[in-house]
C-alpha positions, -999 to +999 in steps of 0.1 A: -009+093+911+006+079+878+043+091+874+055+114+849+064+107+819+098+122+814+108+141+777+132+153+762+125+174+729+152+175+702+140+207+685+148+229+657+123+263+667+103+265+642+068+284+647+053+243+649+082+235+673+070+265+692+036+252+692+049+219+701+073+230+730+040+249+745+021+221+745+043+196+760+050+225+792+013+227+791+007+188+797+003+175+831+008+137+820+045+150+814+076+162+824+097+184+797+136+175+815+154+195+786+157+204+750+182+195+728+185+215+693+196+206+660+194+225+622+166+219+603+142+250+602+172+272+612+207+267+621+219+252+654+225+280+668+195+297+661+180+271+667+193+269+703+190+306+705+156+298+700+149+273+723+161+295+754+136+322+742+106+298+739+113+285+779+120+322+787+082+328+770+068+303+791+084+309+825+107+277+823+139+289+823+147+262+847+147+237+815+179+230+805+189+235+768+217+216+755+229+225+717+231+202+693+252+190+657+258+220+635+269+194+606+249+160+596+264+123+610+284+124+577+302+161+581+280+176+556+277+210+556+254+218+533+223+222+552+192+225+541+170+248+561+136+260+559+135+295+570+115+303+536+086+281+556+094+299+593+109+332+583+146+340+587+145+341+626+127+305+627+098+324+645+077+349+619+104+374+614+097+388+646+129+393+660+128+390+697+152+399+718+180+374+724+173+356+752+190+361+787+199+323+792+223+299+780+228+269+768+246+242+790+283+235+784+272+195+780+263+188+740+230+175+732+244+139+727+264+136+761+229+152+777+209+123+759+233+098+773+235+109+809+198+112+815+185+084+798+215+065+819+198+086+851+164+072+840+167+042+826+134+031+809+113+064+819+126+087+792+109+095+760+131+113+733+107+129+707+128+144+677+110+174+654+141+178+635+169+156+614+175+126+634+215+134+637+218+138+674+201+107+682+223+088+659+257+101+672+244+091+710+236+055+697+271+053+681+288+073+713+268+046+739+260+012+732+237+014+763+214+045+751+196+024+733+187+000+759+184+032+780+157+052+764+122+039+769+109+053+735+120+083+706+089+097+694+103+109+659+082+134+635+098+120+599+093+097+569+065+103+543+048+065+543+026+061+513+027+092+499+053+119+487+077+139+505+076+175+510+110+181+501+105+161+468+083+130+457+106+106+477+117+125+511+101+141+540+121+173+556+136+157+588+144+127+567+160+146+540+178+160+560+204+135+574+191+102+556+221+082+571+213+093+605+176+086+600+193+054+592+210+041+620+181+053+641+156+032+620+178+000+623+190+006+664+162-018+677+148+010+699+115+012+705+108+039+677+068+055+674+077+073+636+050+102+632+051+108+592+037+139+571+008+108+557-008+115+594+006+152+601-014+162+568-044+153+583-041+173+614-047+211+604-052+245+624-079+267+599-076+298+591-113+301+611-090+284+644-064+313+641-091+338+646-107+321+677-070+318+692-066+359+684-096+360+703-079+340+734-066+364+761-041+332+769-004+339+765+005+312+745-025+321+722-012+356+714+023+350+710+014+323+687-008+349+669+027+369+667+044+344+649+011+325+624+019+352+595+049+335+580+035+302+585+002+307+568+014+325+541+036+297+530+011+270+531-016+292+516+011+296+488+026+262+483-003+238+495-033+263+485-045+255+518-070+274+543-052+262+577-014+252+588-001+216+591+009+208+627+037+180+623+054+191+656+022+197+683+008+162+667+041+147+673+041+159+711+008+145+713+014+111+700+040+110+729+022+127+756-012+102+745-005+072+719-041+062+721-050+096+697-034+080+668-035+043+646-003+023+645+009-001+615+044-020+628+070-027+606+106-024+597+118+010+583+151+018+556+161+049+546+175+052+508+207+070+516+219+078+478+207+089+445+172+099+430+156+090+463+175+099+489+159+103+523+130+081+511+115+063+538+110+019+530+085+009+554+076-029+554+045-040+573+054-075+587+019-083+590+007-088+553-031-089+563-042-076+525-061-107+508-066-106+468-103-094+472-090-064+497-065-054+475-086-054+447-115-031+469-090-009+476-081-006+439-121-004+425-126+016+459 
């Protein structure tokens, strides 16, 4: 039997990062070995707060939770969070009952360190929020970066706008100078960006089948949808939800679902374009008469 591929999810919860934390405890191929939380949808505490109810949901209160930065790699403090897209509470303005468990007294960064140290090679880091954790363990520890097999990272908006503004993606936007140093560690990075997440949709017609489902995951999600929808029904006149988290756990649970352009990656960290994402493709395969197909189509 193939061994487990061992995860770590650096979350900011999030109806999506609900969806996505469900679906990783609900993959055999891996092992969930702790969340991590960091701002982003909701503040780090909520967003840890969060976190312990979602594994209290799904019976797996035996997953550590380890809270993350409340302030990005530079001290800012002016956050940006996007409870307007999750609802106040990060999860539909339900307002569950605080969970029973607790975070662990080690920070997210000294828990990154010590179990990719544990595991060298075998650990998979996959990041739905601001990259700021990440980047304070690879300035804390030389070695995490020869430490972690992979980070899986939902960010960057590659060939087409942001969602923030025309230049910058949400995660990105959030702490370009982390997303920064994480671009430029040399870790083996897989970047998820909102050109594929866009593409991957839940319908309003799939909401109705999953109210039908008498699953438990399926109705607390049906719970929490309202918010969701109602935002991208507003904002992107859309008929369906964009899942940038569940299609993030799924490129790390099963990279053969998705196509893969390698290149080097920037992030503008000042002015008009800040958090844009500069991707260059190192294998300049596009000929004159390409170019010009794509351009006639």
């Amino acid at each position: 039997m193939a061994e487990l591929k061992k995860i770590i999810i650096d979350t900011d919860p999030g109806v999506d990062d609900a969806m996505a934390i469900f679906l990783a405890l609900q993959s055999p191929e891996v092992e969930v070995i702790g969340l991590t939380t960091i701002y982003g949808n909701v503040y780090t505490t909520l967003a840890t707060r969060n976190a312990l109810h979602l594994l209290e949901i799904a019976g797996r209160t035996d997953i550590p939770v380890a809270e993350g930065s409340h302030l990005t790699i530079t001290k800012g403090t002016k956050l940006r969070i996007a409870d307007f897209v999750h609802g106040t509470d990060g999860l539909g303005n339900q307002n569950f009952p605080p969970p029973k468990g607790k975070a662990i007294e080690q920070s997210a960064v000294d828990f990154l360190i010590q179990q990719t140290s544990l595991y060298p090679g075998k650990v998979t880091v996959v990041a739905l929020g601001p990259l700021t954790n990440i980047a304070l363990a690879i300035q804390a520890d030389p070695a995490f970066i020869k430490n972690v097999g992979q980070i899986v990272l939902l960010g960057g908006a590659f060939s087409v706008n942001g969602n923030v503004n025309p230049a910058a993606e949400a995660n990105i936007f959030g702490d370009p100078d982390a997303a920064d140093i994480v671009f430029t560690s040399g870790a083996d990075i897989l970047a998820i960006g909102i050109n594929i997440t866009h593409q991957v949709i839940l319908t309003d017609a799939d909401r109705d089948k999953l109210a039908e489902s008498s699953g438990k995951f399926a109705q607390y999600l049906c719970k929490i949808l309202d918010v969701y929808f109602s935002y991208h029904h507003d904002a992107y006149s859309t008929k369906g939800v964009y899942l940038h988290d569940p299609t993030t756990i799924l490129a790390a649970v099963d990279p053969s679902l998705i196509t893969y352009v390698e290149g080097v990656v920037r992030v503008q960290t000042v002015g008009i374009t800040r958090g844009l994402t500069l991707f260059y493709n190192k294998q300049k395969r596009c000929t004159t008469r390409n170019l010009l197909e794509v351009i006639h189509g």
